[in-house]
N, C-alpha and C positions, 0 to 999 in steps of 0.2 A: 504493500500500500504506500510506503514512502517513496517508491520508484516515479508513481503516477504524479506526483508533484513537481519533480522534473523533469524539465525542456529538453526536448533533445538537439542534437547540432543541425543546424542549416546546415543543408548542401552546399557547397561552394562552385561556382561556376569556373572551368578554365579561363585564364586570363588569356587563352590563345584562338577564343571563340569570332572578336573581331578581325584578328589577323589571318584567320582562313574564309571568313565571309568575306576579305577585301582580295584573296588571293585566288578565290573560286568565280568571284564575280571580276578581276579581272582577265582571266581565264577563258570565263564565256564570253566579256569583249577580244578578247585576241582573236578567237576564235569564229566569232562574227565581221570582224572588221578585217582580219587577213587569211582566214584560210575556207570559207564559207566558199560555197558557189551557189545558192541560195541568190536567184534575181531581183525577190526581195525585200533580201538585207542589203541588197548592194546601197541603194540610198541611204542607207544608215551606216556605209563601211567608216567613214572619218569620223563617226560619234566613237565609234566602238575601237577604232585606233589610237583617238586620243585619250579615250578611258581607260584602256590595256595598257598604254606608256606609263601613266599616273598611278595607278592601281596596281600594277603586276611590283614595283619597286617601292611601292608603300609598305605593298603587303609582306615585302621579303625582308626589308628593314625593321619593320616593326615584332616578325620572326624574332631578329636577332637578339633586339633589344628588349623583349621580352625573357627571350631566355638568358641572356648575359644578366637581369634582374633578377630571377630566378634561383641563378646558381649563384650570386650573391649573397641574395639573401640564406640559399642554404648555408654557404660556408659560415655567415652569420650567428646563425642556430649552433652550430657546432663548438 
C-alpha cells in the first residue's frame, strides 16, 4: 500500500528525436529535388534542393553535437 503513493519516473524522450526528423525530412527533399523523375515534383525540384542543402547539414551537425553533449555529460556522472 505504500508503493501506490508513489510516482513513478517519466519516460524521457531521446534528445536525438529532432535530429532524425530534420535528417529524414531532408532526405525526402534530396530525394524529391535531385533524384525523382516524378513530372510532378519537377516544379517543386529547387524547393526540395534548397531544403536538402539546409536540412541534410543541420541535421548531421546537430548529430554531432548532440552526442559530443552526451558523452560529456556521461564522463561527468562518473
Amino acid at each position: 500500500m505504500g508503493k501506490k503513493n508513489e510516482k513513478s519516473a517519466v519516460p524521457q524522450m531521446s534528445p536525438y528525436v529532432f535530429t532524425f526528423l530534420l535528417i529524414g525530412f531532408g532526405a525526402w527533399c534530396f530525394w524529391d529535388g535531385f533524384l525523382t523523375t516524378d513530372p510532378e515534383m519537377l516544379e517543386h525540384a529547387s524547393f526540395n534542393k534548397v531544403l536538402s542543402v539546409i536540412l541534410l547539414p543541420w541535421g548531421i551537425y546537430d548529430f554531432f553535437k548532440i552526442r559530443k553533449r552526451q558523452k560529456n555529460k556521461k564522463q561527468s556522472e562518473d
